[in-house]
N, CA, C and O of each residue as an XYZ file, in Angstrom:
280
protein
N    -172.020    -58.146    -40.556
C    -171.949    -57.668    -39.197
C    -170.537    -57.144    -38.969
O    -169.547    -57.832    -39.216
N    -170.466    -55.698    -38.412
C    -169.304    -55.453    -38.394
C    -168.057    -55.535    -36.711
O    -168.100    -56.156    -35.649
N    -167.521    -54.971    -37.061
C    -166.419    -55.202    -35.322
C    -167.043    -54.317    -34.183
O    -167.271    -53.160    -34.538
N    -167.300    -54.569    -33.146
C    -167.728    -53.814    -32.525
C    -166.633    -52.950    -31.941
O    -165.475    -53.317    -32.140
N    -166.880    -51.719    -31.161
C    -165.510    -51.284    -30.439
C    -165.529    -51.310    -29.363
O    -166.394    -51.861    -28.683
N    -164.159    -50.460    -28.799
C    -163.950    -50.744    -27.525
C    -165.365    -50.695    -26.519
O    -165.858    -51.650    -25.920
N    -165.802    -49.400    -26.534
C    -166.820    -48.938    -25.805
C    -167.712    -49.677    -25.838
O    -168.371    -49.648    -24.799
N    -168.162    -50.559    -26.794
C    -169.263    -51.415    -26.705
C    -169.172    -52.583    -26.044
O    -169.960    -52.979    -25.186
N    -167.582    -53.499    -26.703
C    -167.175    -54.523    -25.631
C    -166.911    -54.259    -24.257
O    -167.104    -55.239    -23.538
N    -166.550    -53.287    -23.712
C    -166.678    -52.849    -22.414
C    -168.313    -52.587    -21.880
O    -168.646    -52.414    -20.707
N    -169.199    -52.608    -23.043
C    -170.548    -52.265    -21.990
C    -171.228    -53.187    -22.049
O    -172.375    -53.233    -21.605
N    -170.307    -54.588    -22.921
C    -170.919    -56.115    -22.682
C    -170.305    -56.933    -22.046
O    -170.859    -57.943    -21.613
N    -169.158    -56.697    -21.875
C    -168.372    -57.008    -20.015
C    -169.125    -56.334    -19.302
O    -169.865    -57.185    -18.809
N    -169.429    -55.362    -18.918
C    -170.203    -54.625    -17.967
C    -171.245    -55.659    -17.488
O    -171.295    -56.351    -16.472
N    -172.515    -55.466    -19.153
C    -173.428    -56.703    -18.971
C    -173.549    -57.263    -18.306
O    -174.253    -57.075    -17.313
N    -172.748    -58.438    -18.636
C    -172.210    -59.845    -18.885
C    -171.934    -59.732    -16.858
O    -172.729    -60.371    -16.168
N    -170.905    -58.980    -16.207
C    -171.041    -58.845    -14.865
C    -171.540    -58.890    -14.403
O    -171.497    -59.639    -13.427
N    -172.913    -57.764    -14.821
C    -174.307    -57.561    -13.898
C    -174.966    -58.831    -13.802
O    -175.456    -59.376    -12.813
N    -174.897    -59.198    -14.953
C    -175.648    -60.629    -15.180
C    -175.409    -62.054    -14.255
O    -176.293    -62.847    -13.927
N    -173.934    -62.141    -13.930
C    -173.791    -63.353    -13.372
C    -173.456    -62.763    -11.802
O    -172.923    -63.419    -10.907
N    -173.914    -61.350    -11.718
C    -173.670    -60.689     -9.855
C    -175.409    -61.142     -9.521
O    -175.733    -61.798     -8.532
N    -176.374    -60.642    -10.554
C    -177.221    -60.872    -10.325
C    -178.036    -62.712    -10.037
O    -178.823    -63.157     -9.201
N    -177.252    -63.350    -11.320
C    -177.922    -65.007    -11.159
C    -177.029    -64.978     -9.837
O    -177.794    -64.438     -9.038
N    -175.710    -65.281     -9.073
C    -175.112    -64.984     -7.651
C    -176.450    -64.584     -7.061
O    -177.268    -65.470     -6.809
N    -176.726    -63.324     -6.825
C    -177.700    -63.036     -6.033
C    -178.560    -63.892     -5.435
O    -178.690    -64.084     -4.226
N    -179.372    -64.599     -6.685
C    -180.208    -65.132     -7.060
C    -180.351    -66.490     -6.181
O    -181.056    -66.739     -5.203
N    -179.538    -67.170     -6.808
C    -178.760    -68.702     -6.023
C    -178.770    -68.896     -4.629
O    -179.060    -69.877     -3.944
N    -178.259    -67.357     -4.252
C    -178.143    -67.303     -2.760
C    -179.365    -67.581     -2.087
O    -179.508    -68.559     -1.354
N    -180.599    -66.404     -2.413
C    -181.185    -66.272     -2.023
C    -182.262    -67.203     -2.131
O    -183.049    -67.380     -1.201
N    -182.340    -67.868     -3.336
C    -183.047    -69.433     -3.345
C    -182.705    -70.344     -1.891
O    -183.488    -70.665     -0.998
N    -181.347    -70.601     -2.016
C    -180.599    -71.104     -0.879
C    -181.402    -70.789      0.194
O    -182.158    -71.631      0.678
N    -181.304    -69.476      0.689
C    -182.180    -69.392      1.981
C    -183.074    -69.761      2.089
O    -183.364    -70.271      3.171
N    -184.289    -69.701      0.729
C    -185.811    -69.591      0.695
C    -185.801    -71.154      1.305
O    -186.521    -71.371      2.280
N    -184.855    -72.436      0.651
C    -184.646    -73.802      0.430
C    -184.483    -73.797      2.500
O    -185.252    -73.953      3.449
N    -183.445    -73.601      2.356
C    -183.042    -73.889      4.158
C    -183.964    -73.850      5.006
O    -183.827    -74.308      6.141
N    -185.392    -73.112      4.435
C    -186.417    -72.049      5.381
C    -187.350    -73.735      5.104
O    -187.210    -74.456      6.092
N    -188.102    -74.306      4.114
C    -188.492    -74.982      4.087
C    -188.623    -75.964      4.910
O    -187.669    -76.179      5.657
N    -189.897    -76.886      5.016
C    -189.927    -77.889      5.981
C    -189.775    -79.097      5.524
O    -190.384    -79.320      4.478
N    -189.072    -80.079      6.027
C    -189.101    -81.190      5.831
C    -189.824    -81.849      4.638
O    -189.206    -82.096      3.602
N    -191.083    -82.122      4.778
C    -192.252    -82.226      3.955
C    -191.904    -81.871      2.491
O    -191.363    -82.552      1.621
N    -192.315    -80.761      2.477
C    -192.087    -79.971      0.900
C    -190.843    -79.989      0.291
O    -190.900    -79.745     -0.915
N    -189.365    -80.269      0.887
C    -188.524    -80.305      0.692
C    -188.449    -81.561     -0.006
O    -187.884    -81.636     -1.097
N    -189.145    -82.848      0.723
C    -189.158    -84.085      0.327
C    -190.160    -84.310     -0.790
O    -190.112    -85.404     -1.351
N    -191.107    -83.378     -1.209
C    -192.270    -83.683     -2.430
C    -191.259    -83.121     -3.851
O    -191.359    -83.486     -5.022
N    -190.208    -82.034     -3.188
C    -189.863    -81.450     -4.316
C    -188.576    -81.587     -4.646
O    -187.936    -80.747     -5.279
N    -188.021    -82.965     -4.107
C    -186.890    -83.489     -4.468
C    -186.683    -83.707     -5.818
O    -185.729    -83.140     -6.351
N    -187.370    -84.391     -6.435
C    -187.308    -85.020     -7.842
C    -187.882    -83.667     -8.716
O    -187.949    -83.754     -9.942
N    -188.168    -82.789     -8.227
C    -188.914    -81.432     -9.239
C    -187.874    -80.942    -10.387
O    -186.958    -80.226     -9.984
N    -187.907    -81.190    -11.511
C    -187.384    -80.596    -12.485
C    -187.985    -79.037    -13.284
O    -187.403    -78.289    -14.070
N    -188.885    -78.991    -12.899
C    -189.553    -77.974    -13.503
C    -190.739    -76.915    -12.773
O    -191.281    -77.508    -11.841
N    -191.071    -76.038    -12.890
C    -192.114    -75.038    -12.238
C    -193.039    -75.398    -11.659
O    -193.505    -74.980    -10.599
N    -193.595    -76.741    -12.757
C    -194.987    -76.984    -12.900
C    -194.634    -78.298    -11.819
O    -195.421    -78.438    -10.883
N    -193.387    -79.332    -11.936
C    -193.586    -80.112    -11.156
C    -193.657    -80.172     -9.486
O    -194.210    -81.010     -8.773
N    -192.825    -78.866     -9.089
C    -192.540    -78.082     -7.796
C    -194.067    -77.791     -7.476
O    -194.516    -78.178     -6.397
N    -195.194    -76.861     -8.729
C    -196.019    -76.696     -7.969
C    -197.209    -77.819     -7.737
O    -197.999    -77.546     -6.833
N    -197.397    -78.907     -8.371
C    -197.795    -80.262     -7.984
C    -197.456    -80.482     -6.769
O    -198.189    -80.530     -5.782
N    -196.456    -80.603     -6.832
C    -195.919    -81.020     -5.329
C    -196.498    -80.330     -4.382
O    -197.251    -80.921     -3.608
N    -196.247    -78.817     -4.236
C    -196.747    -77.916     -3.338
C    -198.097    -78.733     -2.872
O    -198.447    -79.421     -1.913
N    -198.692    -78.223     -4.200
C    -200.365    -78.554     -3.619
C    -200.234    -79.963     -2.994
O    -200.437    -79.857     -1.785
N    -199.974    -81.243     -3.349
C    -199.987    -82.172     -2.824
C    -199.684    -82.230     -1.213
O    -200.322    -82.756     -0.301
N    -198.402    -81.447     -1.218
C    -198.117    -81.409      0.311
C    -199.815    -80.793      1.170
O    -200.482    -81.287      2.079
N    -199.965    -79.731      0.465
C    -200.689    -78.861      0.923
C    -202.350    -79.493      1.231
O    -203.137    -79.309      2.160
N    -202.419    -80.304     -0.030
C    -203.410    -81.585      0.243
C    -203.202    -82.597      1.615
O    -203.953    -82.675      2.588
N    -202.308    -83.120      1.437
C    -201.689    -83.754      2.479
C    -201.960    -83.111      4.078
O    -202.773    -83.600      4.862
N    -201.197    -82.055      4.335
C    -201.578    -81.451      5.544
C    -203.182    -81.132      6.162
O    -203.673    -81.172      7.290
N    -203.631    -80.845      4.983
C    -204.878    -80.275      5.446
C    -206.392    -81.566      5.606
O    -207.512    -81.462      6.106
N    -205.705    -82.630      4.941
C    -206.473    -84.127      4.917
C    -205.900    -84.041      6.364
O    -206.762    -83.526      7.076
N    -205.050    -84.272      6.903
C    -204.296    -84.630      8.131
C    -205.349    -83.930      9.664
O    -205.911    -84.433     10.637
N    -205.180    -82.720      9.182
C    -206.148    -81.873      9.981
C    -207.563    -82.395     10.236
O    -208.047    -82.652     11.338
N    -208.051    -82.491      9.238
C    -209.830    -83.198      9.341
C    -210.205    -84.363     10.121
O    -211.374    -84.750     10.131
C-alpha cells in the first residue's frame, strides 16, 4: 500500500468533517425527537440498549395504553 497524497488526505479530512458535522446533526436531532417524548415511553426505554429492545418497549407501552382504554 502506497503514501497517499496531499489531495487525497485533504479529501479524507474533508470526509472525516462531513462525517462527524453530520453524526452532530444527528445527536441533536435525536435530542429533540427524546425531549418530544412522553413520560411513559421514555420510562420503557430507559434500559434500551439496542433497536430491537426500544422497539419492545414501544409496543409494550403501546399495549399498555390501549389495555387502559378498554
Amino acid at each position: 500500500m502506497g503514501v497517499i497524497g496531499e489531495r487525497e488526505a485533504d479529501a479524507l479530512l474533508d470526509l472525516r468533517e462531513r462525517a462527524e458535522a453530520a453524526a452532530d446533526a444527528i445527536d441533536d436531532r435525536a435530542a429533540e425527537l427524546l425531549d418530544q417524548l412522553p413520560a411513559d415511553v421514555l420510562a420503557a426505554c430507559a434500559d434500551c440498549t439496542h433497536i430491537n429492545d426500544l422497539a419492545a418497549a414501544l409496543v409494550r407501552v403501546v399495549a399498555e395504553r390501549e389495555a387502559g382504554r378498554a
